[in-house]
PAZAGU-509787 format. One record per residue (C-alpha): residue number from 0; residue in one letter; z, x, y. Coordinates in Angstrom, 1 decimal. Example, Ala and Ser with C-alpha at 12.3 -4.5 7.8 and 13.67 -1.06 7.14 Angstrom:
<nodes>
   seq   type       pz       px       py
     0      A      7.8     12.3     -4.5
     1      S      7.1     13.7     -1.1
</nodes>
This chain:
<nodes>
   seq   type       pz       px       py
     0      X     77.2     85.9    180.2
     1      X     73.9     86.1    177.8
     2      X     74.5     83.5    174.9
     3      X     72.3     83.2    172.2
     4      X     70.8     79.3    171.6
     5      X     72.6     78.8    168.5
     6      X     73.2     75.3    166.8
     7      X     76.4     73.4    167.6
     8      X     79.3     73.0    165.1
     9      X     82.1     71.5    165.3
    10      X     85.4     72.5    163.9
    11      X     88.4     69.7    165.0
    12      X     88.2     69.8    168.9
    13      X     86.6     73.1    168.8
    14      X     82.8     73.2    169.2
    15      X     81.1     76.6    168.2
    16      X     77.7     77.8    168.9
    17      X     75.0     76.1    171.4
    18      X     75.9     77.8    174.6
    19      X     79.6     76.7    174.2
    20      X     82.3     79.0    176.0
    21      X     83.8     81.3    173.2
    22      X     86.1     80.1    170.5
    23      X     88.9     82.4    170.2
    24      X     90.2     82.2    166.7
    25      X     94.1     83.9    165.7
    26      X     96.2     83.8    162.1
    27      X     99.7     83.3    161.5
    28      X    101.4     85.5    160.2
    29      X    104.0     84.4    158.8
    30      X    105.1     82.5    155.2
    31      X    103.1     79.3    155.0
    32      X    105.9     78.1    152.9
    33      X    108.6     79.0    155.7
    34      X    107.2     75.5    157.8
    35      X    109.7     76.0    161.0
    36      X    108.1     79.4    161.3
    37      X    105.0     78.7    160.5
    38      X    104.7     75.9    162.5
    39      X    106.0     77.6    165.6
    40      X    103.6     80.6    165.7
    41      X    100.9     77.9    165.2
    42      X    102.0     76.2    168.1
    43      X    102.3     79.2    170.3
    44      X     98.8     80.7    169.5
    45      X     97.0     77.4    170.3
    46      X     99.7     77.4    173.5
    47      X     98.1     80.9    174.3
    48      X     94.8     79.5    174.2
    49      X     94.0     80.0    170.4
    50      X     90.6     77.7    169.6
    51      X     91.2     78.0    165.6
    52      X     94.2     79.0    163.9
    53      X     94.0     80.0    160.3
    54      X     97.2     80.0    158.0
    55      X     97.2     81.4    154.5
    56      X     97.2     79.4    151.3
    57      X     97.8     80.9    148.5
    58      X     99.7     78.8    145.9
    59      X    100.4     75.4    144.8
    60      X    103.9     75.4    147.3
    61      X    101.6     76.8    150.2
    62      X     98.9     73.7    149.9
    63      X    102.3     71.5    150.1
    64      X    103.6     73.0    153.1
    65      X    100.4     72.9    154.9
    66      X    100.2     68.9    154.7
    67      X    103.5     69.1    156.7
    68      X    102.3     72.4    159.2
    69      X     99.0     70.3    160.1
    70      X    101.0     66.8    161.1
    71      X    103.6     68.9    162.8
    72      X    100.6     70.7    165.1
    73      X     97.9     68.0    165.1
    74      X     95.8     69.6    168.0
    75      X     96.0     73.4    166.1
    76      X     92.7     72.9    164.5
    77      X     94.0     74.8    161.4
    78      X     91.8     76.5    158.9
    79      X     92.4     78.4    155.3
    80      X     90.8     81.0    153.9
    81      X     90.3     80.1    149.9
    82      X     90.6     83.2    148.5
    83      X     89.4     83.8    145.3
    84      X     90.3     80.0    144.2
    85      X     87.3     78.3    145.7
    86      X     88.6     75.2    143.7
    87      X     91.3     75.2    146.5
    88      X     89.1     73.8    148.7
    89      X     89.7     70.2    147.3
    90      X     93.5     70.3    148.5
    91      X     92.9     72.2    151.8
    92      X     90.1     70.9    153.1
    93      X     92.0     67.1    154.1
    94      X     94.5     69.4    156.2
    95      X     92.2     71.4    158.0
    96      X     89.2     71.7    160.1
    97      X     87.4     74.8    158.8
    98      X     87.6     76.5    155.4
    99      X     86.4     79.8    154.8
   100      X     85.1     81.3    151.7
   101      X     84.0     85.0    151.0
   102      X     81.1     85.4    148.6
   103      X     82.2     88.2    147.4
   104      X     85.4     86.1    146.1
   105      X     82.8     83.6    143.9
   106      X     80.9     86.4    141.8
   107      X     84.5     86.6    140.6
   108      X     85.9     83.6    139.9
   109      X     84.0     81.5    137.2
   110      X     81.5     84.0    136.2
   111      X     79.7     82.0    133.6
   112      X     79.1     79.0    136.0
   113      X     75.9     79.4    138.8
   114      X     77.5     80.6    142.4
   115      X     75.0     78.1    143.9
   116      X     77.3     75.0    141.6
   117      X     80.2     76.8    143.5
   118      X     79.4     76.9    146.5
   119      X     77.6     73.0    146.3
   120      X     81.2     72.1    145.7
   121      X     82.5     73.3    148.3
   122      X     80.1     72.3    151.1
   123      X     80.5     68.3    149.0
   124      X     83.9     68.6    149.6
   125      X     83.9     69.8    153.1
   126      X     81.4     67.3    154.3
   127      X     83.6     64.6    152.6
   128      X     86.5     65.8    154.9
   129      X     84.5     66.4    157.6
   130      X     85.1     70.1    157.5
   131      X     83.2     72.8    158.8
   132      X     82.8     76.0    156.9
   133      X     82.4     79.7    157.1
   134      X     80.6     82.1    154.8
   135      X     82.6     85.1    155.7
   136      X     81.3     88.3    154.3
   137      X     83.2     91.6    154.2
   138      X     81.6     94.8    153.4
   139      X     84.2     96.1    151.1
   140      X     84.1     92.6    149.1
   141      X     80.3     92.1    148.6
   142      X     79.3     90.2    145.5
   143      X     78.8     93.3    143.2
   144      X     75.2     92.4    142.2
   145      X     74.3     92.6    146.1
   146      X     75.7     95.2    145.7
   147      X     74.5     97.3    143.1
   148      X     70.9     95.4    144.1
   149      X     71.0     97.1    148.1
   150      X     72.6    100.4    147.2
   151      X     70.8    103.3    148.8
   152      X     69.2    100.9    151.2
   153      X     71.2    101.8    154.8
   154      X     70.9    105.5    156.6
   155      X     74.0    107.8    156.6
   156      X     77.3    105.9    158.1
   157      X     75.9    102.0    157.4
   158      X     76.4    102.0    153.8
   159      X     76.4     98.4    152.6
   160      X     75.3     96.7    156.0
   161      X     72.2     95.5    154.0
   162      X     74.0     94.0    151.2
   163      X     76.5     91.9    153.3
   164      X     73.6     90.9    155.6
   165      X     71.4     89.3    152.6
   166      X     74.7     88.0    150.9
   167      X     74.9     86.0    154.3
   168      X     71.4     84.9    154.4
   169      X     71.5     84.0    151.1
   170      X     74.2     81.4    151.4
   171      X     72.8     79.8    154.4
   172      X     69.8     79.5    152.1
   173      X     71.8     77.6    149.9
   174      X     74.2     75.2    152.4
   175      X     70.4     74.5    154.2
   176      X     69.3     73.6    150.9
   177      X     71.8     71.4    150.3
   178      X     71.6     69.5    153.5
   179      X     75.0     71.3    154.7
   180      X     74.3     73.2    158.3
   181      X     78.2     72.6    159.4
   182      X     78.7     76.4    158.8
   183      X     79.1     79.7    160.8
   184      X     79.1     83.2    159.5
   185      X     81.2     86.4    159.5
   186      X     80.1     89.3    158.9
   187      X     82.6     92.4    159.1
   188      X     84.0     95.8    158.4
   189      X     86.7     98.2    159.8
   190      X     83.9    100.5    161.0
   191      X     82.7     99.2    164.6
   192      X     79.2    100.2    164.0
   193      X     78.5     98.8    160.8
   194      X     79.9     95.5    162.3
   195      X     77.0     95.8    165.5
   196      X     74.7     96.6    163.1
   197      X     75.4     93.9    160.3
   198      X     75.9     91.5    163.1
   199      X     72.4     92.2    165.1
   200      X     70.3     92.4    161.9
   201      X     71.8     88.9    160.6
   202      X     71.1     87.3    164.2
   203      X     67.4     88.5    164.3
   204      X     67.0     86.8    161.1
   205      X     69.1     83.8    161.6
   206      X     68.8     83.3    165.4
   207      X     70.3     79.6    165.1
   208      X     73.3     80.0    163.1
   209      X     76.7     80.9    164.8
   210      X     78.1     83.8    164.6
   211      X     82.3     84.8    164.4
   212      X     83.0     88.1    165.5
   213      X     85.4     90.5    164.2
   214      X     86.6     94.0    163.0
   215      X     88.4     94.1    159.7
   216      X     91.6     96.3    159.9
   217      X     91.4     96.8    163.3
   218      X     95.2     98.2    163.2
   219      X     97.6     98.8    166.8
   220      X     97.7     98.0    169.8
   221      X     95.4    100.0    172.0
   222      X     93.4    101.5    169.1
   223      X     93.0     98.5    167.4
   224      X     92.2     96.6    170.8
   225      X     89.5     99.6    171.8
   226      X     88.1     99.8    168.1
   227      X     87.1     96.0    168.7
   228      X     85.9     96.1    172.1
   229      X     83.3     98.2    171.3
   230      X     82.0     96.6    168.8
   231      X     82.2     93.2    171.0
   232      X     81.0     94.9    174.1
   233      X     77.7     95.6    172.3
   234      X     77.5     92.3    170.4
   235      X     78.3     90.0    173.3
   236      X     76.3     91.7    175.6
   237      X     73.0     91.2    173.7
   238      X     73.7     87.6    173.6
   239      X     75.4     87.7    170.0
   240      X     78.4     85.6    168.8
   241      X     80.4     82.1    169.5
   242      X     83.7     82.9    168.4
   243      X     85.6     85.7    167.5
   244      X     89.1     87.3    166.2
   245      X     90.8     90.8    167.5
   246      X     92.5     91.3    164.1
   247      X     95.7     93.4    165.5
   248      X     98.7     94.8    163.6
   249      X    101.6     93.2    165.5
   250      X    104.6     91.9    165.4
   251      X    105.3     87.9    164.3
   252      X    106.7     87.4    167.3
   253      X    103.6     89.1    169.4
   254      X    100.9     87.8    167.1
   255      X     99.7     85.8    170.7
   256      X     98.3     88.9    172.1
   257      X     95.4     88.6    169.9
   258      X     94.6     86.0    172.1
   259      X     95.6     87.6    174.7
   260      X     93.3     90.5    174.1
   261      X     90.4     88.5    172.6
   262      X     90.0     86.3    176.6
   263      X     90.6     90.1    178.0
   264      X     87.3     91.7    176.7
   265      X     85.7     88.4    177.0
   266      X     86.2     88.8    181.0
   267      X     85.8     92.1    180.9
   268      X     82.3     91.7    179.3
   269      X     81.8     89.4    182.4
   270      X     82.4     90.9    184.5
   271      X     80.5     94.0    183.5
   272      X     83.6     96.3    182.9
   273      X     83.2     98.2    179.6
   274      X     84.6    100.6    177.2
   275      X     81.0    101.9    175.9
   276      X     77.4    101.5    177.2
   277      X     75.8     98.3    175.6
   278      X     72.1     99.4    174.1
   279      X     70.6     96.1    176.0
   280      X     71.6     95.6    179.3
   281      X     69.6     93.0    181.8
   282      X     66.9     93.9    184.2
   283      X     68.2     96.0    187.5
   284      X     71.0     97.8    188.8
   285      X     73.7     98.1    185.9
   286      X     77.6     99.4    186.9
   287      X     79.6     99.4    183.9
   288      X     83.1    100.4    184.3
   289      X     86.1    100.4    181.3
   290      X     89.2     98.1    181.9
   291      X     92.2    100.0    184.1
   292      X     94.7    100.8    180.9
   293      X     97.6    103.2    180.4
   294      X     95.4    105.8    179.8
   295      X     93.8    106.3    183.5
   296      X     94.7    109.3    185.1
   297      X     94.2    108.2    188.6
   298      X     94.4    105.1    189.6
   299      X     91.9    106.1    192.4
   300      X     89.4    105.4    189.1
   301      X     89.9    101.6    190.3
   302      X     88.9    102.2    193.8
   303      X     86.3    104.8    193.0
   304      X     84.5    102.0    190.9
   305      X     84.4     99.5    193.6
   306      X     83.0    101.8    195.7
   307      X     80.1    102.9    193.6
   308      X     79.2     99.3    193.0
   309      X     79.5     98.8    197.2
   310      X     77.3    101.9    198.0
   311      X     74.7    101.3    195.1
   312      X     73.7     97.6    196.5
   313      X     70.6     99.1    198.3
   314      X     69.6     99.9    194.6
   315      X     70.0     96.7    192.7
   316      X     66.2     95.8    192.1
   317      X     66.5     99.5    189.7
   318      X     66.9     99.7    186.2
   319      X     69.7    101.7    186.3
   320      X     72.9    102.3    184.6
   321      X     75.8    103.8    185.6
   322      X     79.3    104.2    184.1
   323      X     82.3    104.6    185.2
   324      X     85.0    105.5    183.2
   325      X     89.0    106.3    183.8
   326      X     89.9    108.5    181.4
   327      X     88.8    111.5    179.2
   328      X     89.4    109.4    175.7
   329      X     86.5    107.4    177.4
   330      X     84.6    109.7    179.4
   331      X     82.7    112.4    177.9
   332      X     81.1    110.4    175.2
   333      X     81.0    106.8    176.5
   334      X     78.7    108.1    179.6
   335      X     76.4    109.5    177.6
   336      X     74.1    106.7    177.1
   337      X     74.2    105.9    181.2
   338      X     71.8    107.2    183.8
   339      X     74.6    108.5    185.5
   340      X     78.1    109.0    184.2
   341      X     81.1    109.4    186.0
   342      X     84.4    109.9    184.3
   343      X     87.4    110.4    186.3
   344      X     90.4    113.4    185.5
   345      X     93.9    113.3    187.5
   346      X     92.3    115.0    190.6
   347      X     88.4    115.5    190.0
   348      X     85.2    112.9    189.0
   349      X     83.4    114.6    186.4
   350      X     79.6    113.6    187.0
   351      X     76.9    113.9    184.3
   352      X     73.4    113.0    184.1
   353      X     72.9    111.1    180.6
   354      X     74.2    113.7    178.6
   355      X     74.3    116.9    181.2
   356      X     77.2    117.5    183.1
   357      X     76.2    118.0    187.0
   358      X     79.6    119.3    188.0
   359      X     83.4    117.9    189.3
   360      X     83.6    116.9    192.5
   361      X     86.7    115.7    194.5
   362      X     87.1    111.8    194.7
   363      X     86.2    111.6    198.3
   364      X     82.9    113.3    197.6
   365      X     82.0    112.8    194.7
   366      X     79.7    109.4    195.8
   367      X     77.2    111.5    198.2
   368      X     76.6    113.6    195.1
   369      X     76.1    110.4    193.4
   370      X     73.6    108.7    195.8
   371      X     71.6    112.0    195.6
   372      X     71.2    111.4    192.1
   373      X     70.3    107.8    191.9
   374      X     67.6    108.2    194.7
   375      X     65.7    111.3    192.3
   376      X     66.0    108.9    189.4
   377      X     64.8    106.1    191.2
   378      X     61.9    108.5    192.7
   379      X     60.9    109.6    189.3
   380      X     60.9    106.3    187.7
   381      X     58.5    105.0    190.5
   382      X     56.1    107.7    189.7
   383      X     56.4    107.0    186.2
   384      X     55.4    103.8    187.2
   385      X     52.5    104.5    189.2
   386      X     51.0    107.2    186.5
   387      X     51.2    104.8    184.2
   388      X     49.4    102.1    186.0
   389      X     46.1    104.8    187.1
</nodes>
């Protein structure tokens, strides 16, 4: 998997960033002040292979129950989001390993005092515990000067991308400045496509700082699942990110299949099965198929995909993509942006061209039709090729 060569961090056992394997990050969900419960869901998503596990802290009895939650699950790596009391951070921070704070929250809290004081006393007291920190901007809580300062500045459907990205650049302007770089950044929305976009502009800008992925909201189970995928898929696949959360509405008792889902599109990624086409793809023959799900129509879609990748070999020098995808949800749109597109109904393989459907053809023959078609495209880019070089 492509990683970008961002700087290390550590946060507790966890190490984010420089090539490291993905940090998969969850968030109780229960009472902080309820410790039993607390500390078992803490203890079953670091059992389910939860890198970082954030609990909420909210009051005065929360900060005393978390002493007790972070000495009953030492090897948790627990962090706290501060909320809109960055002045939290001083009780937190010797329980935890990571503190987050939004920058949105500081424009709030305070007003008359400089947000660069604020956030210098935060980074002095995270250093002093040995904490690592994220500046986590959300593009419904921007500071409201960014704000007001960006409006009008992103096309149709982006709206306030440009203001969360500078609100993150800014701040790393500040933690560099004050000799703090044991940070990462967040940068997210409930809108997949303002999180890719918010999330590629940053990293062009800030190639060495790491990056945690998420989408806001993201709701049920498979929505919420598919809503982040996507936005992963096209993230991850450019190199972009170092740890990440699927933020799923679930139940306390299910709140490990976050985890569960976050390791899932991580192999899927991998191994090269997707949901949507990624816009940069590496150099040669690219098959990109979506994960088998309840929502395949035939399970012939499995087979089918195997043997598109076996017959296509002779082709792998070719910068080519094709998609294959199980279900009509998936189908029409997500093989739009392949080469070749196949999207498979309960007893036909619809087979398109980029955006133009070619026809249905049964399962059994729908691969000749298929090999047809790769050798034109193939053919046509090799005279591209050569009219370009006369």
């Amino acid at each position: 998997m492509k990683r970008a060569a961002t700087r290390e961090v550590r946060a507790g056992t966890a190490i984010i960033g420089n090539g490291h394997p993905f940090v998969i990050q969850s968030m109780c969900a229960t009472k902080t002040q309820d410790i039993d419960a607390t500390v078992e869901q803490a203890r079953m998503l670091h059992e389910a292979g939860a890198g970082l596990v954030r609990v909420a802290v909210d009051s005065a009895k929360d900060v005393e129950a978390l002493g007790e939650v972070a000495a009953r699950v030492p090897g948790a790596n627990l962090v706290v989001d501060l909320q809109e009391n960055y002045r939290l951070v001083t009780r937190v921070a010797p329980h935890v390993v990571k503190v987050r704070y939004n920058p949105g929250h500081l424009y709030h809290h305070e007003k008359d005092k400089p947000v660069r004081d604020k956030v210098a006393f935060i980074a002095e007291t995270a250093a002093a515990n040995e904490c690592a920190l994220r500046v986590g901007v959300n593009c419904g809580s921007v500071d409201p000067e960014m704000d007001a300062k960006f409006a009008g500045a992103d096309e149709p459907g982006l709206a306030g991308v440009t203001a969360m990205v500078e609100s993150a650049v800014e701040h790393c302007a500040m933690l560099d400045e004050l000799g703090f770089t044991r940070y990462v950044v967040s940068l997210k929305d409930s809108d997949p496509a303002k999180v890719v976009a918010a999330n590629e502009r940053f990293a062009a800008q800030r190639p060495d700082v790491p990056l945690h992925l998420g989408v806001t909201e993201a709701g049920m189970l498979p929505d919420g699942a598919i809503k982040t995928r996507v936005a992963f898929e096209q993230l991850i696949s450019q190199g972009i990110g170092d740890t990440l959360r699927v933020s799923l509405t679930l139940p306390f008792a299910e709140k490990w299949r976050e985890v569960e889902v976050g390791q899932q599109i991580l192999d899927d990624i991998e191994s090269g099965r997707f949901r949507s086409v990624p816009s940069v793809l590496p150099d040669g023959l690219n098959i990109i198929s979506c994960p088998s799900c309840s929502r395949v129509e035939n399970e012939a879609f499995v087979d089918l995909a195997f043997r598109v990748r076996d017959m296509t070999e002779y082709a792998k020098e070719h910068d080519v993509t094709i998609a294959v995808m199980g279900c009509r949800v998936n189908g029409p749109g997500e093989t739009d942006d392949a080469d070749l597109g196949l999207w498979c109904a309960p007893t036909f393989v619809n087979l398109k061209r980029g955006e133009e459907p070619l026809g249905a053809f049964g399962y059994d023959e729908v691969l000749e039709r298929l090999k047809v078609e790769l050798d034109t495209i193939i053919e046509e880019k090799r005279a591209a090729a050569g009219t370009a070089g006369n």
